[in-house]
N, CA, C and O atoms as CSV, one atom per row, in Angstrom:
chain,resi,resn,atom,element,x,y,z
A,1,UNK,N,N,-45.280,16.744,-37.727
A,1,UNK,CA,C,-46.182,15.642,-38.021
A,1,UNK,C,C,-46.339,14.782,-36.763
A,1,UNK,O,O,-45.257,14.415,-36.304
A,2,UNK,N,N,-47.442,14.367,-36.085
A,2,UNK,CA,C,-47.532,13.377,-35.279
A,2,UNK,C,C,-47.454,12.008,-36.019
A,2,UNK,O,O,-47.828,11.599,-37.118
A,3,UNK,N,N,-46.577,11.284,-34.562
A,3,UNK,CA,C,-46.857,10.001,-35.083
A,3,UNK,C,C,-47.697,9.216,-33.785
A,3,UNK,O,O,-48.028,9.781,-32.743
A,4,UNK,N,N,-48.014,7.426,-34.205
A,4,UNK,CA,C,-48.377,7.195,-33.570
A,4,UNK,C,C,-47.285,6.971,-32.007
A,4,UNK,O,O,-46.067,7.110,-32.108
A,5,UNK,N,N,-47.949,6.620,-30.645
A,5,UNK,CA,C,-46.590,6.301,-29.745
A,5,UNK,C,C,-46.539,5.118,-29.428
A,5,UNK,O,O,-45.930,4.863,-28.389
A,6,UNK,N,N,-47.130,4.032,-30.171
A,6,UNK,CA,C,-46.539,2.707,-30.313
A,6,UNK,C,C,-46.434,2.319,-31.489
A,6,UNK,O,O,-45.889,1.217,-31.543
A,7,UNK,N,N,-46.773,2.823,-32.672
A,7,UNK,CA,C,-46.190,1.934,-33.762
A,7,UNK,C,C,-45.367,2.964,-34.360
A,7,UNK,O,O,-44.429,2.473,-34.989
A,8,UNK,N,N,-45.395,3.885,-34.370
A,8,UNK,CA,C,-44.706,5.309,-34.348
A,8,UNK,C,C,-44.895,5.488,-36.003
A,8,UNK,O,O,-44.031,5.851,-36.800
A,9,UNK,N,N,-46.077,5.180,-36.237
A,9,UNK,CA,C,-46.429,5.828,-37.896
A,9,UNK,C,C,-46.710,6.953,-38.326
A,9,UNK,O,O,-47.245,7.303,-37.274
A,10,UNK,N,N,-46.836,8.007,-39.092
A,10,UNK,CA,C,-47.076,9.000,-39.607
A,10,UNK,C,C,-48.823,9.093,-38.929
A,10,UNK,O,O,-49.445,8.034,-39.006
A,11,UNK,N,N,-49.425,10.070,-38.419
A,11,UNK,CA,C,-50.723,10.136,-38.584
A,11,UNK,C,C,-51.423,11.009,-38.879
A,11,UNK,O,O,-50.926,11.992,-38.330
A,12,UNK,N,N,-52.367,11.338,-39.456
A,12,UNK,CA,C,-52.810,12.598,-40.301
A,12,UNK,C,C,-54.340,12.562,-39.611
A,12,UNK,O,O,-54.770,13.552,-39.020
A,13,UNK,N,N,-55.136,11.305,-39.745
A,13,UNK,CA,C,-56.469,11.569,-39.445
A,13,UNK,C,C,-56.142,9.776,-38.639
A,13,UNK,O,O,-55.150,9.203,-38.188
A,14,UNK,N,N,-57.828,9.380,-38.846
A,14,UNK,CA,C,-58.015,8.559,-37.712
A,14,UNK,C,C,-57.037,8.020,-36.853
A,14,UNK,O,O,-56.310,7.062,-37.113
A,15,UNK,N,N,-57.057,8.759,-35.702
A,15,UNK,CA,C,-56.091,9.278,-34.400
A,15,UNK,C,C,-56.693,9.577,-33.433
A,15,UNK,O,O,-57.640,10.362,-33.491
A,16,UNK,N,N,-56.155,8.846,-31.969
A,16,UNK,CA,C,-56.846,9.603,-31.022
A,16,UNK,C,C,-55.036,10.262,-29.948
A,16,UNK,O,O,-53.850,10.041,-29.706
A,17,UNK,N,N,-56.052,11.013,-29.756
A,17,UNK,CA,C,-55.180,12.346,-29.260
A,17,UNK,C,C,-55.290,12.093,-27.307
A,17,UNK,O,O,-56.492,12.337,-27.201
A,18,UNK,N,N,-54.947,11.867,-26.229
A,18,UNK,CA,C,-55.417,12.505,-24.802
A,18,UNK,C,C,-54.313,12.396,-24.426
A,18,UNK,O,O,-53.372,12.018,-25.123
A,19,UNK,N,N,-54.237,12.891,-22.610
A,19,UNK,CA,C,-53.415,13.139,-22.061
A,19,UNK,C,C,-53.146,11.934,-21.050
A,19,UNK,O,O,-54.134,11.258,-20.764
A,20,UNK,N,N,-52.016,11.614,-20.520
A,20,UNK,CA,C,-51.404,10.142,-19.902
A,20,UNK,C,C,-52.261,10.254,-18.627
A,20,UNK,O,O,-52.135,11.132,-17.774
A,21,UNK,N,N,-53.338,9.031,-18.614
A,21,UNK,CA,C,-54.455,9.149,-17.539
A,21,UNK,C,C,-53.743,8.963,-15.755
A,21,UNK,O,O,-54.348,9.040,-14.686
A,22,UNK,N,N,-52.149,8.682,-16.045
A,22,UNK,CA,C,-51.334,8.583,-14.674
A,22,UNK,C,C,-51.176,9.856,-13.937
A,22,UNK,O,O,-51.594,10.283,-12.861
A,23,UNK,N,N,-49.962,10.602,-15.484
A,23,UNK,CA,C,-48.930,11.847,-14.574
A,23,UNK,C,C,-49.964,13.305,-15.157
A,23,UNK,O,O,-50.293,14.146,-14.321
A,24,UNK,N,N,-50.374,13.451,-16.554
A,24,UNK,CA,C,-51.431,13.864,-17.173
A,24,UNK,C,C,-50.865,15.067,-17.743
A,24,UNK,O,O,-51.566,16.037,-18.033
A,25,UNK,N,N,-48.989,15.005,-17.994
A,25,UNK,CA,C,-48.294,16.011,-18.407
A,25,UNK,C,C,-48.014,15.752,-19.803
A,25,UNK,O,O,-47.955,16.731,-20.546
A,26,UNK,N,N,-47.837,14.633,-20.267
A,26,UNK,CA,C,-48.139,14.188,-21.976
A,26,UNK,C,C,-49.021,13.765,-22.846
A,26,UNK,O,O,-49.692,12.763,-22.597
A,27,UNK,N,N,-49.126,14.278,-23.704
A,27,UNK,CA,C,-50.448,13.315,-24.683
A,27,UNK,C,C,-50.116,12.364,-25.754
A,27,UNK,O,O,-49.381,12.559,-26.722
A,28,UNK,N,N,-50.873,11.141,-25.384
A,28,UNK,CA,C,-50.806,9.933,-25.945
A,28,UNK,C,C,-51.343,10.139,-27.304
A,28,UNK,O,O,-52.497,10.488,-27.549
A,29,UNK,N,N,-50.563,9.935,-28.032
A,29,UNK,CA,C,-51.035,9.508,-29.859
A,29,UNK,C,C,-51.005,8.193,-29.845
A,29,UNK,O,O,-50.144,7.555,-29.240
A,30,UNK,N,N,-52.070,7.613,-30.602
A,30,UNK,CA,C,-52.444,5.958,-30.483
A,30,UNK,C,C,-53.577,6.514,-32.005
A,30,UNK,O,O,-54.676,7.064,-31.935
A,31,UNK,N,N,-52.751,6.094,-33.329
A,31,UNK,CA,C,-53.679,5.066,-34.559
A,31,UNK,C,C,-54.651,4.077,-34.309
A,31,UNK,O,O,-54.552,3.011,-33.701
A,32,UNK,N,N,-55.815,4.720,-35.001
A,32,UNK,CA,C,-56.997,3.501,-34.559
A,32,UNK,C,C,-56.580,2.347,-34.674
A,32,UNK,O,O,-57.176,1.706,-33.809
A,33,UNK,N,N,-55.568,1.347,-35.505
A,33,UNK,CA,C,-54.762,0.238,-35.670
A,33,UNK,C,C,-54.220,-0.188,-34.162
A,33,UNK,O,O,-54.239,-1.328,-33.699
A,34,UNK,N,N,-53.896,0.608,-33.730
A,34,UNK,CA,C,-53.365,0.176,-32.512
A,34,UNK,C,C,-54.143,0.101,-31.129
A,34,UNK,O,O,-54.115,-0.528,-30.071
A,35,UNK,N,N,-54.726,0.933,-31.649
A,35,UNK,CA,C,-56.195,1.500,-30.098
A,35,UNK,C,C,-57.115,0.120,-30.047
A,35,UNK,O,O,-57.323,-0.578,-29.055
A,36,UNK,N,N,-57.813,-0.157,-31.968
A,36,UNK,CA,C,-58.666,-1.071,-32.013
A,36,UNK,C,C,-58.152,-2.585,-31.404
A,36,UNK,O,O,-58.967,-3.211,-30.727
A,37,UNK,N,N,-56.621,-3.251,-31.677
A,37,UNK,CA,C,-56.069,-4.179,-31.293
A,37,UNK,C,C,-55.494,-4.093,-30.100
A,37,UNK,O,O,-54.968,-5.167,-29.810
A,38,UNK,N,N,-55.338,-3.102,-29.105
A,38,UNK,CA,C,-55.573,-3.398,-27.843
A,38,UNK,C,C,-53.446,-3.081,-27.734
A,38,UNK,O,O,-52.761,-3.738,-26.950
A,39,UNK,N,N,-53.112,-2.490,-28.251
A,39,UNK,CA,C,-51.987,-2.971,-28.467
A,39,UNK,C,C,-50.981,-2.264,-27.488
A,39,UNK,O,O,-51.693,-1.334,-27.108
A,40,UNK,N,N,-49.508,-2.072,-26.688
A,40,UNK,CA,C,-49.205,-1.295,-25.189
A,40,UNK,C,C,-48.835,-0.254,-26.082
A,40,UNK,O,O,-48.356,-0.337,-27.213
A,41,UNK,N,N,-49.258,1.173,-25.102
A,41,UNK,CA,C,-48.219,2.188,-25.683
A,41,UNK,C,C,-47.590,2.943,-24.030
A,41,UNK,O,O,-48.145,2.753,-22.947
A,42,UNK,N,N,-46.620,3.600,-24.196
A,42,UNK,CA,C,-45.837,3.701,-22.734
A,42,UNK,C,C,-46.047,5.814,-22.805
A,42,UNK,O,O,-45.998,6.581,-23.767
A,43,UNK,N,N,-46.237,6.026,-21.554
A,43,UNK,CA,C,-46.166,7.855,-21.349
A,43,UNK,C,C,-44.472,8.129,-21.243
A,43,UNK,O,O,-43.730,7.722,-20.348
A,44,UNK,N,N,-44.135,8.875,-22.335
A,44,UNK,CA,C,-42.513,9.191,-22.383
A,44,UNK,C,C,-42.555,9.794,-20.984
A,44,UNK,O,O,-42.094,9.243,-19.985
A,45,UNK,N,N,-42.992,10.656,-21.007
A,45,UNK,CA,C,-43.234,10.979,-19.310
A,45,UNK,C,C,-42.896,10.445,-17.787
A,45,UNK,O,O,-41.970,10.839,-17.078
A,46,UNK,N,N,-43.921,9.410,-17.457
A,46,UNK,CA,C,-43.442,8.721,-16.286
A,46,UNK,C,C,-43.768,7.417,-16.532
A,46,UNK,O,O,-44.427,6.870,-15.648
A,47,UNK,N,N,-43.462,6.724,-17.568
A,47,UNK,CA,C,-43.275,5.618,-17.951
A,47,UNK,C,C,-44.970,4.599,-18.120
A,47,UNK,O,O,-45.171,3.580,-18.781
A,48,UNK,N,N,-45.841,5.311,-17.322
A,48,UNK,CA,C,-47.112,4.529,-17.165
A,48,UNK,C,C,-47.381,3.972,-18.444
A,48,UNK,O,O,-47.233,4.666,-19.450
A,49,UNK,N,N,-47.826,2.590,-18.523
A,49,UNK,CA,C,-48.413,1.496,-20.148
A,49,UNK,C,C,-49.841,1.267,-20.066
A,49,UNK,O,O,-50.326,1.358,-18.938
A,50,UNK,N,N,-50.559,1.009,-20.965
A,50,UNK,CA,C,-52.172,1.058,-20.987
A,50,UNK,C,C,-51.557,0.270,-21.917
A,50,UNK,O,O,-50.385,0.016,-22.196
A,51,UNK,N,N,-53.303,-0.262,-22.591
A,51,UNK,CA,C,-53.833,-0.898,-23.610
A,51,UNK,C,C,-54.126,-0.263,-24.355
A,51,UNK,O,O,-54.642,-0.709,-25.380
């Protein structure tokens, strides 16, 4: 099951899926809840944070 990678909820559908726009070796899960409010999520990867 994916979750989200900042609120770390279950996600099934409205989800966006890409890859960490830094190192570009992980993909970011971010719930429209979190995407729409702007909210940090971090690349387990090489640590890079977005909005």
């Amino acid at each position: 099951m994916k979750k989200c990678d900042t609120c770390n909820q279950e996600v099934t559908n409205n989800f966006i899926e890409f890859q960490c726009p830094d190192c570009k070796k992980t993909k970011i899960i971010r719930c429209l809840d979190c995407k729409e409010t702007g909210k940090q999520y971090a690349c387990k990867e090489c640590g890079f944070t977005g909005p």
